[in-house]
N, CA, C and O atoms as a MOPAC input file, in Angstrom:
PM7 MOZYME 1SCF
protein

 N      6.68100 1   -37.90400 1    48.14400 1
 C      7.89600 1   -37.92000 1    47.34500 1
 C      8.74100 1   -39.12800 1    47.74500 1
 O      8.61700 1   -39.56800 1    48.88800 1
 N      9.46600 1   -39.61300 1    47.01300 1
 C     10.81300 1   -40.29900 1    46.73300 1
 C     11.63200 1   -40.18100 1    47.64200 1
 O     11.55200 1   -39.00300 1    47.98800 1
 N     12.68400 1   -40.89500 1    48.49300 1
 C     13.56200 1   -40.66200 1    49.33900 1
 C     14.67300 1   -39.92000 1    48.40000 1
 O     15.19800 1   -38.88900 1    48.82100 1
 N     15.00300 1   -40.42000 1    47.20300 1
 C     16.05300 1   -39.52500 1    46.16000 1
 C     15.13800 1   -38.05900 1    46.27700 1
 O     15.79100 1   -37.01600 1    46.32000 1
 N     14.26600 1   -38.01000 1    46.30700 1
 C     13.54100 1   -36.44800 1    45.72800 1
 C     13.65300 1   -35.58700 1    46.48600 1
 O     13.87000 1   -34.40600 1    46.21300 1
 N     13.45700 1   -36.28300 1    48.02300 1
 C     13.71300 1   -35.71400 1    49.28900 1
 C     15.26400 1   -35.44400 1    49.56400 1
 O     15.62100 1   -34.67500 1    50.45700 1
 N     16.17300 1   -36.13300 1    48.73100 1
 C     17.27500 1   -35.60600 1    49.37600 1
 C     17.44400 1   -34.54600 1    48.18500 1
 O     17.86400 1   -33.41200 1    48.41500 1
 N     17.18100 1   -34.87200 1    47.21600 1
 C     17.41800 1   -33.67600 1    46.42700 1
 C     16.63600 1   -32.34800 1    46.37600 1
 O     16.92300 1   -31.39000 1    45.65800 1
 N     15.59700 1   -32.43100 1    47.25100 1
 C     15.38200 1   -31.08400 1    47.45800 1
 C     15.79900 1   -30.24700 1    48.55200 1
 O     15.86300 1   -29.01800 1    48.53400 1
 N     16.14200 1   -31.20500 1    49.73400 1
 C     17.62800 1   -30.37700 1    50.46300 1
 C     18.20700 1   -30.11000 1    49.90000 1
 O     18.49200 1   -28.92300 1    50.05900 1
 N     18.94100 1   -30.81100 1    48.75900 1
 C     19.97800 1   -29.97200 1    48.27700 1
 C     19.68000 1   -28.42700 1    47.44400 1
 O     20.46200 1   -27.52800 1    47.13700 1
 N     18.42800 1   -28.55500 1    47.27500 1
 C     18.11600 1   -27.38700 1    46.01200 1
 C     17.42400 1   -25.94700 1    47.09800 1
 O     17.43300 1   -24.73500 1    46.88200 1
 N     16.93400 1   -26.66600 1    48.15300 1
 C     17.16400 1   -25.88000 1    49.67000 1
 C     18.54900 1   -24.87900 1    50.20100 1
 O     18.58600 1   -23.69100 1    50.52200 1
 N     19.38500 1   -25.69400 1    50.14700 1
 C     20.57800 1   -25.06500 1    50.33600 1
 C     21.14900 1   -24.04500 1    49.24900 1
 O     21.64500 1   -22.97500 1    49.60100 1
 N     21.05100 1   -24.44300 1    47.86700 1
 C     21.51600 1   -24.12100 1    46.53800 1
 C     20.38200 1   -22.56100 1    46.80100 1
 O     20.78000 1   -21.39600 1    46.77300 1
 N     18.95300 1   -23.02200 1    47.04100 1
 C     18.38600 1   -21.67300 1    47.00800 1
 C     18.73000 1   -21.13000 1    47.67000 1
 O     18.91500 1   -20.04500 1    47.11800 1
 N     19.07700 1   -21.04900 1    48.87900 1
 C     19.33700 1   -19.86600 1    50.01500 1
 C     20.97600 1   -19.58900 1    49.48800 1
 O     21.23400 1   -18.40600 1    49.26000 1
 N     21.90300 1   -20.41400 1    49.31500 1
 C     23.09400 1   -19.09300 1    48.84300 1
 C     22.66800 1   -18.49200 1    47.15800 1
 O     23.11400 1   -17.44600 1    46.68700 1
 N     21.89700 1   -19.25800 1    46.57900 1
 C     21.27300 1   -17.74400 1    45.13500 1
 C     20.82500 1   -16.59500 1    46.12100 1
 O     21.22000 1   -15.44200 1    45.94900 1
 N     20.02100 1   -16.93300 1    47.11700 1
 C     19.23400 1   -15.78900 1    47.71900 1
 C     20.16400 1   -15.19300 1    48.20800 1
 O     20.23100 1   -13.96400 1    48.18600 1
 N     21.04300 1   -15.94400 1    48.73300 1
 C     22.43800 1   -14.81100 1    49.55500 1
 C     23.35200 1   -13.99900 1    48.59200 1
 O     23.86100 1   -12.88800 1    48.73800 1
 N     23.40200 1   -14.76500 1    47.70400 1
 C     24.39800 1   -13.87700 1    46.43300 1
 C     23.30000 1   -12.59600 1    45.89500 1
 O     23.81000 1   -11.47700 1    45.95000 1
 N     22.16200 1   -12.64000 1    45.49200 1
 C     21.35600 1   -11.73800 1    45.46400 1
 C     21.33600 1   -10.00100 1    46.66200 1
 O     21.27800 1    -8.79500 1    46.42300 1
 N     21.43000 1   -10.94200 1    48.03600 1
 C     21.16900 1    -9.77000 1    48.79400 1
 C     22.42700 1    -9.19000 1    48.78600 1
 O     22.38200 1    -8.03800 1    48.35400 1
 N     24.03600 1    -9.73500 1    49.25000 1
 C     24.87000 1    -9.21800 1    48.79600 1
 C     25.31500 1    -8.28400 1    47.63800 1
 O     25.91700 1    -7.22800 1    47.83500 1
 N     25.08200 1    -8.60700 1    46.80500 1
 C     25.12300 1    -7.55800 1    45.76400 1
 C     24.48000 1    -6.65900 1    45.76600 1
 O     25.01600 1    -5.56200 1    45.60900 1
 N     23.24300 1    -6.74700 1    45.92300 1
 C     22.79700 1    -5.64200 1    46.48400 1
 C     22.81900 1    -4.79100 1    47.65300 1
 O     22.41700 1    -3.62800 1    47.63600 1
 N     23.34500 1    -5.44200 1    48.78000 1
 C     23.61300 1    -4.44600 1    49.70700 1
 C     24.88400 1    -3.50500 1    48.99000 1
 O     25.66800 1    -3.59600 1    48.04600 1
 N     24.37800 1    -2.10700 1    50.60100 1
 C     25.02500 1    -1.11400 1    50.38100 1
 C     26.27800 1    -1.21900 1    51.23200 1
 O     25.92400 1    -1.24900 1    52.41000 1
 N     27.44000 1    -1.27900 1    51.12800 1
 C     27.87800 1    -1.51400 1    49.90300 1
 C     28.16300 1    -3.02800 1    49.63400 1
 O     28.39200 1    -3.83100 1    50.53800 1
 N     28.13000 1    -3.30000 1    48.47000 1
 C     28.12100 1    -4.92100 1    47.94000 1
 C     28.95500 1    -5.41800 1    48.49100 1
 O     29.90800 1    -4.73400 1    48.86200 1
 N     28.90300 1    -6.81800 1    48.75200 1
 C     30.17000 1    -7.61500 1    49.22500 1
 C     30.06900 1    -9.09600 1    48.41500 1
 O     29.54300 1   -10.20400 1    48.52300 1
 N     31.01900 1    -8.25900 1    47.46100 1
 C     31.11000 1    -8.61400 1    46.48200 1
 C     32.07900 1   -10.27300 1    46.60700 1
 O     32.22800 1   -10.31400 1    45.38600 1
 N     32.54900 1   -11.12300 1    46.92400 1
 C     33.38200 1   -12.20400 1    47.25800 1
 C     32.82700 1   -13.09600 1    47.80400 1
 O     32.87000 1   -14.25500 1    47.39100 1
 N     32.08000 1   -12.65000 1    49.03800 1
 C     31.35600 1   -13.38800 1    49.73000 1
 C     30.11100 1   -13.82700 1    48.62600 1
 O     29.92000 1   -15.03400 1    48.47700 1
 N     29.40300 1   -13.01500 1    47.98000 1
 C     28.15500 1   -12.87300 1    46.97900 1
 C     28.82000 1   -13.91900 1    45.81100 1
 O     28.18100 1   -14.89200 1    45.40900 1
 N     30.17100 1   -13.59600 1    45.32700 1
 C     30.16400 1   -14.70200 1    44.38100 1
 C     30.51800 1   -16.13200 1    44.87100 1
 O     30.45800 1   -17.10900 1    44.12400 1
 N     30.88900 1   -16.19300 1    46.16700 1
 C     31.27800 1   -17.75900 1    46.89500 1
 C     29.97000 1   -18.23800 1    46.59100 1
 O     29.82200 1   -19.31000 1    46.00500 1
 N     28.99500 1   -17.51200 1    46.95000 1
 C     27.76900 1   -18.14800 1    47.05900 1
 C     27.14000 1   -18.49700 1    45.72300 1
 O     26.46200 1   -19.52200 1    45.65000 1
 N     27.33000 1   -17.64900 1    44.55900 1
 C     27.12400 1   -18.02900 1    43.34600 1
 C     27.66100 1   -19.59800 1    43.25900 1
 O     26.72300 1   -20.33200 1    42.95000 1
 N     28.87600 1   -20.30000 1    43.44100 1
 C     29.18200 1   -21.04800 1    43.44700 1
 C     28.82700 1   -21.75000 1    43.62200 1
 O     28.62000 1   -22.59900 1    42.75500 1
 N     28.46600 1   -21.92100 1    45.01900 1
 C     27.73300 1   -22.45100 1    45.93400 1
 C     26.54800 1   -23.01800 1    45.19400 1
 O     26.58000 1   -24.09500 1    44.59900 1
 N     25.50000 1   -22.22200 1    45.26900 1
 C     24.02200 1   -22.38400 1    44.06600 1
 C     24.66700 1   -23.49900 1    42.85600 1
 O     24.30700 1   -24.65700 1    43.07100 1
 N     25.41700 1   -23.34900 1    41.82400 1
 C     25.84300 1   -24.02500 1    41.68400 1
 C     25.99800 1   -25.63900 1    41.71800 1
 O     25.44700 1   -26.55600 1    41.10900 1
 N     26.58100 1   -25.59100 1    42.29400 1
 C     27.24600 1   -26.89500 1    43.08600 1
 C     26.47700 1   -27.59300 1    43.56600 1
 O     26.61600 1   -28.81600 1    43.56300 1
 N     25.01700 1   -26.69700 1    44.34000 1
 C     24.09700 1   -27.46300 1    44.95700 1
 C     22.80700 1   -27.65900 1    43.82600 1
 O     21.99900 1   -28.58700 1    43.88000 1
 N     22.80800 1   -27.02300 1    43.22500 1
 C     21.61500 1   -27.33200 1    42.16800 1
 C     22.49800 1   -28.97700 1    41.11600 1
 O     21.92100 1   -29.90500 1    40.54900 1
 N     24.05000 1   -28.69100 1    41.25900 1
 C     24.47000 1   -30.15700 1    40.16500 1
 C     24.19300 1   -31.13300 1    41.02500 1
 O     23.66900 1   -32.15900 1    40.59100 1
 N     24.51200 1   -30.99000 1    42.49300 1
 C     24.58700 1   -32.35600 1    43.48500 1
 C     23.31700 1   -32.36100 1    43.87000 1
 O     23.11600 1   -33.11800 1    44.82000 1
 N     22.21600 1   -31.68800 1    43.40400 1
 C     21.05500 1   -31.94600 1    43.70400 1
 C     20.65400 1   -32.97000 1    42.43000 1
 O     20.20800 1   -34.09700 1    42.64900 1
 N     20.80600 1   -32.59400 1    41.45800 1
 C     20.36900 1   -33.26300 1    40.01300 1
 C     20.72300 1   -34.86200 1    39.95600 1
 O     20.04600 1   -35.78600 1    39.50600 1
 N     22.26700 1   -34.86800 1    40.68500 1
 C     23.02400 1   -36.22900 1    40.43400 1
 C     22.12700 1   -37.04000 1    42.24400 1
 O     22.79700 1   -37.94300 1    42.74600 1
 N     21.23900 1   -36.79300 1    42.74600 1
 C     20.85700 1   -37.10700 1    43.90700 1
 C     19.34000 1   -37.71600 1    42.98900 1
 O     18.76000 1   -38.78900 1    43.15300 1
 N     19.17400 1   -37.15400 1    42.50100 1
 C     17.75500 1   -37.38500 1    41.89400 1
 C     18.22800 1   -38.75100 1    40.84200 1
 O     17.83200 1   -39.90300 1    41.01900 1
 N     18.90700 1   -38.42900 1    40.03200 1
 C     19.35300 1   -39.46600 1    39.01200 1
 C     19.97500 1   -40.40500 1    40.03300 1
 O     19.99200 1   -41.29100 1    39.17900 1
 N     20.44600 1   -40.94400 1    40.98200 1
 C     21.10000 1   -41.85900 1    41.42600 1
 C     22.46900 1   -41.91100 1    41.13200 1
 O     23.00400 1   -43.01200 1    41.00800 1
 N     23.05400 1   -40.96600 1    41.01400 1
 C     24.25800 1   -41.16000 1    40.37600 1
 C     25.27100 1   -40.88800 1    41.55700 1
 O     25.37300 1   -39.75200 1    42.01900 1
 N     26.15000 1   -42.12900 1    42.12400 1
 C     27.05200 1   -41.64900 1    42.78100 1
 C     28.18100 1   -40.72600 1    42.60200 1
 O     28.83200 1   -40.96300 1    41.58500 1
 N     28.75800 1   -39.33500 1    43.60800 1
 C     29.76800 1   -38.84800 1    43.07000 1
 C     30.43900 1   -38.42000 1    44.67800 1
 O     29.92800 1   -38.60600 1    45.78200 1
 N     31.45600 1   -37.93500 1    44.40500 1
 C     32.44000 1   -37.61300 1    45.68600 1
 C     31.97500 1   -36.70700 1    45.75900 1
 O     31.81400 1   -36.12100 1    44.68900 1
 N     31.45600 1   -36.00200 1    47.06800 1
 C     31.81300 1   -34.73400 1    47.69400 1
 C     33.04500 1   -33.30400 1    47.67600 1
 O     33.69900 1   -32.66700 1    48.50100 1
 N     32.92200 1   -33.32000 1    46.81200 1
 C     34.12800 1   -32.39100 1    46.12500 1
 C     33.05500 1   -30.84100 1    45.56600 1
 O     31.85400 1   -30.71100 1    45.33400 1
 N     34.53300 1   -29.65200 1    45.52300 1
 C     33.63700 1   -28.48500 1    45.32200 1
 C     33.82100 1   -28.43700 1    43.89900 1
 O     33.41900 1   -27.36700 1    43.44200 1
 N     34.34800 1   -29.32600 1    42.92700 1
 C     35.02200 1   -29.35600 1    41.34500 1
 C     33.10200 1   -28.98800 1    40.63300 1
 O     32.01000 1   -29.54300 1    40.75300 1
 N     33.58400 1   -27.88200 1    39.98700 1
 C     31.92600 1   -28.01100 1    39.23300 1
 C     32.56000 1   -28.58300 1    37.95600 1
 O     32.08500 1   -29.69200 1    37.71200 1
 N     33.30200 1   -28.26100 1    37.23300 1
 C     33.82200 1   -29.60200 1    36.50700 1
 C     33.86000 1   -31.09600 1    36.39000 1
 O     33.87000 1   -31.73000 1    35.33500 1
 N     33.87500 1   -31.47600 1    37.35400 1
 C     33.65600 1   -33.01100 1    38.20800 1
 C     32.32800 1   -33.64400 1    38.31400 1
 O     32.05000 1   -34.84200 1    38.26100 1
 N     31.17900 1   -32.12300 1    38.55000 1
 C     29.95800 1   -32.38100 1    38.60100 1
 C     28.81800 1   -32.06100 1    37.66000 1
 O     27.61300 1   -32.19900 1    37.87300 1
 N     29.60200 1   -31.47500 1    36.27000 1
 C     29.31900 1   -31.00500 1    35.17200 1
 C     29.27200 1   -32.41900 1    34.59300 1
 O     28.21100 1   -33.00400 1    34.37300 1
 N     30.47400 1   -32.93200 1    34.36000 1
 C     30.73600 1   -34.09700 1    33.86600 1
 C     29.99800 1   -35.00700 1    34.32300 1
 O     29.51600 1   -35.53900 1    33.32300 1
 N     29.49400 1   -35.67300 1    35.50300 1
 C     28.25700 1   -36.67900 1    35.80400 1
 C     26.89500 1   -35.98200 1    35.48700 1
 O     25.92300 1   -36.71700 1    35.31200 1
 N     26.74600 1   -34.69700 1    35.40200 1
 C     25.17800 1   -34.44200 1    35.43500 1
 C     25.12600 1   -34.20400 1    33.67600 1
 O     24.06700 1   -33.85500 1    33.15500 1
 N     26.00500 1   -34.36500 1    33.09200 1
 C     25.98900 1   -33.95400 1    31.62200 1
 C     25.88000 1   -35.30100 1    30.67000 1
 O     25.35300 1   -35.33800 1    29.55800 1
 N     26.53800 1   -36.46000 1    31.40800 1
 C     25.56700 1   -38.33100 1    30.95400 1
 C     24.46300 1   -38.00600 1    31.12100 1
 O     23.76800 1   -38.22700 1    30.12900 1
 N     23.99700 1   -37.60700 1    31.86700 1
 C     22.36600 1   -37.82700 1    32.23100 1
 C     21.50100 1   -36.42700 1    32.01000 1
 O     20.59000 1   -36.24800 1    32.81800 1
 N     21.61200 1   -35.88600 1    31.46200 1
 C     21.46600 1   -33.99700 1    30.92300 1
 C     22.10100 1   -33.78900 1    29.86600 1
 O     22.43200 1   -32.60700 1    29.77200 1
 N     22.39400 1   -34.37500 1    29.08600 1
 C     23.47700 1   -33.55300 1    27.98900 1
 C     23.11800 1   -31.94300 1    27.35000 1
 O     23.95500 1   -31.17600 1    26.87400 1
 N     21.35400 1   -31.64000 1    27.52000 1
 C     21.44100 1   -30.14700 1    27.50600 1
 C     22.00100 1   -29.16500 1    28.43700 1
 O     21.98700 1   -27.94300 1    28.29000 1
 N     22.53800 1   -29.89000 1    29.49400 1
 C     23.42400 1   -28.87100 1    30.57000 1
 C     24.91800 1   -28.31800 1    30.09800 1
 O     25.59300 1   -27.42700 1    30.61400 1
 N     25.26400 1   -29.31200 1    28.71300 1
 C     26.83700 1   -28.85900 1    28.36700 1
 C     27.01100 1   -27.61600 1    27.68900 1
 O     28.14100 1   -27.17000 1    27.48700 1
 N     25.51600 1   -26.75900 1    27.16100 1
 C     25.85900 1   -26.00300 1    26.66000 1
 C     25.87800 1   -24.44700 1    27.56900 1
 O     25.86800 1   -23.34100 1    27.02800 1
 N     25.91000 1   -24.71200 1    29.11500 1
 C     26.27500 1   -24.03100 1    29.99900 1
 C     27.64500 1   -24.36400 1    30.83900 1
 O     27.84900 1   -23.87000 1    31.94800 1
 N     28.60900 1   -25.30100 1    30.15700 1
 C     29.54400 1   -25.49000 1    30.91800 1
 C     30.61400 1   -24.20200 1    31.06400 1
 O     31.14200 1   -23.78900 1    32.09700 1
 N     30.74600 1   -23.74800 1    29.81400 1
 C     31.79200 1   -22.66800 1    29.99300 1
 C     31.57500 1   -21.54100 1    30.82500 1
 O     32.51900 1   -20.81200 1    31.12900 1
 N     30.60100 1   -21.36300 1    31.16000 1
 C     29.88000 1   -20.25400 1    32.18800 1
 C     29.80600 1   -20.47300 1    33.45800 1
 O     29.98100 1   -19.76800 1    34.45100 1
 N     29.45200 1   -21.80600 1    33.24500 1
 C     29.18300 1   -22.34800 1    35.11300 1
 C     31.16900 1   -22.48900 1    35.73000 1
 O     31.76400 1   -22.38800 1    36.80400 1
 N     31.37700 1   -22.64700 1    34.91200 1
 C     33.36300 1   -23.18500 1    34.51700 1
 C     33.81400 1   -21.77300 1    35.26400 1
 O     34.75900 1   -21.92300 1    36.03900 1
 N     33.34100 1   -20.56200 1    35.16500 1
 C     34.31600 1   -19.66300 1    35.25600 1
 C     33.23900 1   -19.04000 1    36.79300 1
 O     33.21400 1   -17.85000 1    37.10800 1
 N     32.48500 1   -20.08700 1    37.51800 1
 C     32.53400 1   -19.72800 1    38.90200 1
 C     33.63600 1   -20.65600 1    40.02700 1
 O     33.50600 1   -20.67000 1    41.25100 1
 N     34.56100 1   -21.28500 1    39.35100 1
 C     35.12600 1   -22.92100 1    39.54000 1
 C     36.01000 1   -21.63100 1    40.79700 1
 O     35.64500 1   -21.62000 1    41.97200 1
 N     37.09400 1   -20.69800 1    40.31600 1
 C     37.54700 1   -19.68000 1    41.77400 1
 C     36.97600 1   -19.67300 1    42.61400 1
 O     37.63000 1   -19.97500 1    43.61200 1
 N     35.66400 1   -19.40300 1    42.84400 1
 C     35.07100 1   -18.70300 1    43.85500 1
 C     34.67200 1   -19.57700 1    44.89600 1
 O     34.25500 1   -19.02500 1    45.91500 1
 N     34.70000 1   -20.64800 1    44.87700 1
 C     34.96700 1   -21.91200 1    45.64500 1
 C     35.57300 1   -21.79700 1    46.86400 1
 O     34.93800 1   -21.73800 1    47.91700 1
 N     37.13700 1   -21.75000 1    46.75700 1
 C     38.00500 1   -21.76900 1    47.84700 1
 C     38.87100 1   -20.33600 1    47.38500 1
 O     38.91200 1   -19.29600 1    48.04300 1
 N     39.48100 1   -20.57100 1    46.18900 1
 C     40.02600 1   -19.03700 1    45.56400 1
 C     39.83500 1   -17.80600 1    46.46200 1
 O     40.75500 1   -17.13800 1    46.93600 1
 N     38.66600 1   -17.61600 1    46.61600 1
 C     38.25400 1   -15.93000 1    47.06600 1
 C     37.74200 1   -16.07400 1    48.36700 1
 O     36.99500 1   -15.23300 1    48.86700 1
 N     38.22100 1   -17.42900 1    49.12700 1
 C     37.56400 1   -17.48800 1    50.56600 1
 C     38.88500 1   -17.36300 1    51.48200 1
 O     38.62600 1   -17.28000 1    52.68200 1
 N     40.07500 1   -17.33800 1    51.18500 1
 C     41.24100 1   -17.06000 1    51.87200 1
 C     41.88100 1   -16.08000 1    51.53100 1
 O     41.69000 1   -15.65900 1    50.39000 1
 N     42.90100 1   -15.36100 1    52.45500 1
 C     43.41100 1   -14.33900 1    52.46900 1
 C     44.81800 1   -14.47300 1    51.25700 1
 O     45.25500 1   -13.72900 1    50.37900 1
 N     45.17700 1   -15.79300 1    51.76600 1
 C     46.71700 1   -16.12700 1    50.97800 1
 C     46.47800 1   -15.65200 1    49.36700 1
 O     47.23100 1   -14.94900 1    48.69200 1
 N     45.39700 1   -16.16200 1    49.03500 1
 C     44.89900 1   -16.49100 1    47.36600 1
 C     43.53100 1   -15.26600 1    47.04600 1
 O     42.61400 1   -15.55900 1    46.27900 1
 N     43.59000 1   -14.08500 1    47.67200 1
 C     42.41600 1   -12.97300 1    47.88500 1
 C     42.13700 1   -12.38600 1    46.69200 1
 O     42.70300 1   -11.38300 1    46.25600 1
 N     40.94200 1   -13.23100 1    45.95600 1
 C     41.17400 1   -12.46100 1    44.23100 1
 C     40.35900 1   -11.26500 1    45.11100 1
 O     40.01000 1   -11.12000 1    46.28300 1
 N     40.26600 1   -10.50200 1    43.86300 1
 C     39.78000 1    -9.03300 1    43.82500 1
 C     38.82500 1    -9.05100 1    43.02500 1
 O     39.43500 1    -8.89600 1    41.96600 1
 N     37.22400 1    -9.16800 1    42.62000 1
 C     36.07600 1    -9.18800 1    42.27400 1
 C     35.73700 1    -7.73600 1    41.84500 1
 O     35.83700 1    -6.85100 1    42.69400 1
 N     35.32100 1    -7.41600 1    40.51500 1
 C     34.73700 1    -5.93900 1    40.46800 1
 C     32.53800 1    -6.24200 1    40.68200 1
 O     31.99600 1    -7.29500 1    41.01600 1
 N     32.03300 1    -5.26100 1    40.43100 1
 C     30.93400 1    -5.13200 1    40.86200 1
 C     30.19200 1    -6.34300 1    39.58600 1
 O     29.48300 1    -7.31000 1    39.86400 1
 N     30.63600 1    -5.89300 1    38.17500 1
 C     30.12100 1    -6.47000 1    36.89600 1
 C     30.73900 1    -8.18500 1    37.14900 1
 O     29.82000 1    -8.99400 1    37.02500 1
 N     31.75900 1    -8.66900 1    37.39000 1
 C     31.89600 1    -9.78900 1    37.66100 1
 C     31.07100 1   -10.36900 1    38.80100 1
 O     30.61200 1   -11.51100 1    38.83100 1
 N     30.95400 1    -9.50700 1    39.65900 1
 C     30.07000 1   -10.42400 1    40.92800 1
 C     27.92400 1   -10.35200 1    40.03700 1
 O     27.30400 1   -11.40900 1    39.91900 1
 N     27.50600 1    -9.46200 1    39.75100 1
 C     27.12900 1    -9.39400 1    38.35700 1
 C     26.48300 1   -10.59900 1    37.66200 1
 O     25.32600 1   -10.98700 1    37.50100 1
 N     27.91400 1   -11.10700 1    37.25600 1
 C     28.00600 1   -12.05100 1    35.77100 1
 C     28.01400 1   -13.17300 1    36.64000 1
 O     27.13100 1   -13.98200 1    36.35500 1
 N     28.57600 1   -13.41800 1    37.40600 1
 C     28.22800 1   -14.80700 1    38.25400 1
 C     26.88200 1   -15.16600 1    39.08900 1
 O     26.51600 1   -16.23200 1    39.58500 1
 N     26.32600 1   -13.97700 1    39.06200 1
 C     24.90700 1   -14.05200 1    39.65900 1
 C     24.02900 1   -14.15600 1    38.66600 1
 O     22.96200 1   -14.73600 1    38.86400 1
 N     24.27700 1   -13.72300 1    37.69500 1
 C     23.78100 1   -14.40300 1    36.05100 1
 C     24.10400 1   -15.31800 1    35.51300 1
 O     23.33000 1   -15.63900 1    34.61100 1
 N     25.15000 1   -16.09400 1    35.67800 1
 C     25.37800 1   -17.59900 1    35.30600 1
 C     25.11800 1   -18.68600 1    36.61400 1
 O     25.23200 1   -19.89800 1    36.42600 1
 N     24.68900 1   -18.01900 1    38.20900 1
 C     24.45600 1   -18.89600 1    38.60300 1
 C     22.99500 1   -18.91700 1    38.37000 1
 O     22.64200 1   -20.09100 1    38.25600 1
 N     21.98600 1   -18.08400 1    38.25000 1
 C     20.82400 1   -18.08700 1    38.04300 1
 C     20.32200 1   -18.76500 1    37.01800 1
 O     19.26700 1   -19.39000 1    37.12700 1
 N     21.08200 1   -18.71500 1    35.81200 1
 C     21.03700 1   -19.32900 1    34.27700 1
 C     21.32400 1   -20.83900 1    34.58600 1
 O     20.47700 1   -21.55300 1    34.05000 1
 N     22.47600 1   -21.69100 1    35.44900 1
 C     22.28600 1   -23.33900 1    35.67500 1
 C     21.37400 1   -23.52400 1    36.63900 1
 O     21.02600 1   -24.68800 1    36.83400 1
 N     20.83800 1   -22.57100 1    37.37200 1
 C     19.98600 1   -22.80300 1    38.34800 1
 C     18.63700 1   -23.13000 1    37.54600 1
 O     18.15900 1   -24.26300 1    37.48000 1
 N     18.16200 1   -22.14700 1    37.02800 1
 C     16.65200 1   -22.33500 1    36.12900 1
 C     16.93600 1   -23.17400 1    35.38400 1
 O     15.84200 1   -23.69900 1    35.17400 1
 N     18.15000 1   -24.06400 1    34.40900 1
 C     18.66600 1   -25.20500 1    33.45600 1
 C     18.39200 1   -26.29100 1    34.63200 1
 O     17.79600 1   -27.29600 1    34.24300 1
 N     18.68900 1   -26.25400 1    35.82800 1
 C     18.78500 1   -27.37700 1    36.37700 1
 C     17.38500 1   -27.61300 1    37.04200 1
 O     16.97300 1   -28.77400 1    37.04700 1
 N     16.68000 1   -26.71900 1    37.55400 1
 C     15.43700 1   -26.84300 1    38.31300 1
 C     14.58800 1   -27.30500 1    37.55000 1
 O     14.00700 1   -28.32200 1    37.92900 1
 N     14.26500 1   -26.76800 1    36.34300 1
 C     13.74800 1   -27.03700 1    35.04200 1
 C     13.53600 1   -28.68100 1    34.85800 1
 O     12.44000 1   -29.13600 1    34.52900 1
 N     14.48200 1   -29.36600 1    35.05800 1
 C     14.91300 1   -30.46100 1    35.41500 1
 C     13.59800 1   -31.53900 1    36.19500 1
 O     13.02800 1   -32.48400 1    35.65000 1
 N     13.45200 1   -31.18100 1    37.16400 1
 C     12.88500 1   -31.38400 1    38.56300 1
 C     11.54000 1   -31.72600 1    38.26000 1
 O     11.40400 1   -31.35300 1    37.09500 1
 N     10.40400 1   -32.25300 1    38.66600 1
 C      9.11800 1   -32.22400 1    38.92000 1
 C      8.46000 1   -30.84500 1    39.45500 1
 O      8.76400 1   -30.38500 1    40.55500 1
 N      7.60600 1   -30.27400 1    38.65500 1
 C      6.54800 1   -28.88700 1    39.22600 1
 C      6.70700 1   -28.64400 1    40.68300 1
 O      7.27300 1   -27.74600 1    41.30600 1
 N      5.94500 1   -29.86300 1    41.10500 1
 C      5.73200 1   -29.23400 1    42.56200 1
 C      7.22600 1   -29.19300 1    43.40800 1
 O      7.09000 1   -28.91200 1    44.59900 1
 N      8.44300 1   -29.40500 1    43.01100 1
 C      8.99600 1   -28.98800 1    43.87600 1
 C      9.24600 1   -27.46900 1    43.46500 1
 O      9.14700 1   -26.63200 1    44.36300 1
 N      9.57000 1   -27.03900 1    42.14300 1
 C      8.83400 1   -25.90700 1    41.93000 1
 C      8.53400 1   -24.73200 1    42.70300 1
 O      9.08700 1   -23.64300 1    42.85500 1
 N      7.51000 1   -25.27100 1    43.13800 1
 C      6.84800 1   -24.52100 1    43.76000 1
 C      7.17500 1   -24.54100 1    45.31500 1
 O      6.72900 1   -23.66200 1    46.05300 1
 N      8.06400 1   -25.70000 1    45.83800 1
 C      7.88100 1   -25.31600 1    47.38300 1
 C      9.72000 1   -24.58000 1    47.41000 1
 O     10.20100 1   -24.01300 1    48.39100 1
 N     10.06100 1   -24.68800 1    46.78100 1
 C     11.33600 1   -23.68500 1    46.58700 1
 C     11.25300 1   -21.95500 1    46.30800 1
 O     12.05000 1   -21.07300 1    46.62800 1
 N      9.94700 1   -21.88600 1    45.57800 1
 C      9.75500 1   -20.75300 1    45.55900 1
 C      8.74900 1   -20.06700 1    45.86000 1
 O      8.74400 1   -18.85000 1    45.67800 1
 N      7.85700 1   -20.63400 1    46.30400 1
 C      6.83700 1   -20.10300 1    47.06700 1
 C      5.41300 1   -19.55900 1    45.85200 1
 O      4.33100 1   -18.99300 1    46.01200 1
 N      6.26900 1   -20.18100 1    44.50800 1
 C      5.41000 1   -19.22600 1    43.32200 1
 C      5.71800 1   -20.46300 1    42.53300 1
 O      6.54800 1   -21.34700 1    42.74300 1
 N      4.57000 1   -20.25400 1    41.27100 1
 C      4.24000 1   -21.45200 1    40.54200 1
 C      5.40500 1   -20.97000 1    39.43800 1
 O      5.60000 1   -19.75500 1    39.46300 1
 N      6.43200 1   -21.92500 1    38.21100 1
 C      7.14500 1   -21.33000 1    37.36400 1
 C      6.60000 1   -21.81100 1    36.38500 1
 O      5.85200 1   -22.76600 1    36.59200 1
 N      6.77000 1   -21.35700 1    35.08400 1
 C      6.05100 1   -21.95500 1    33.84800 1
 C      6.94500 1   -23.12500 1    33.34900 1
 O      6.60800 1   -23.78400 1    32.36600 1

């Protein structure tokens, strides 16, 4: 692989393990539900700054998925028709990680963000060459 390919599959490394963490959270007994959608975010964030790593595209280190919607959407324009979805994990960032600003998450919202992070996740991986594919998931995807 590519030195871009290689960094972008750290990033899709990281992006997988908080999907995997938002997954087990929710499902644990009982859910913890805040922490599970930070990580939705998270996935996120790391599947866009993985995409803009591959394309060469410089961008700031910032948690704005707005910011990173907007560079991966020049170079993707089929990603805009997930912006409004990926848009409404933009809280769970910093929002729901402090006490001062402590939203309150029900079970169906933590839920719906584990369904819209899964939904830019497969939009963005999709993206990618097969075989990384496969070393992200241990399983071949169609």
């Amino acid at each position: 692989m590519n030195r871009r390919l290689d960094e972008a599959e750290e990033w899709l490394q990281r992006g997988w393990s908080d999907l995997l963490s938002a997954r087990i959270l929710i499902g644990h007994m009982p859910p913890v539900l805040d922490t599970a959608a930070f990580h939705c975010q998270q996935a996120v964030e790391k599947a866009l700054k993985a995409l803009l790593v591959w394309k060469d595209v410089p961008f700031q280190r910032v948690h704005s998925l707005t910011y990173l919607l907007d560079l991966c959407e020049v170079e993707e324009p089929r990603l805009a028709r997930l912006r409004d979805r990926a848009e409404t994990l933009a809280p769970f960032a910093v929002e729901i990680r402090y006490p001062a600003e402590m939203m309150e998450i029900s079970f169906e919202e933590a839920k719906e963000a584990l369904a819209t992070a899964e939904a830019v996740w497969d939009a963005v991986l999709g993206l990618f060459p097969r075989e990384l594919h496969i070393s992200l998931s241990g399983e071949e995807t169609e």
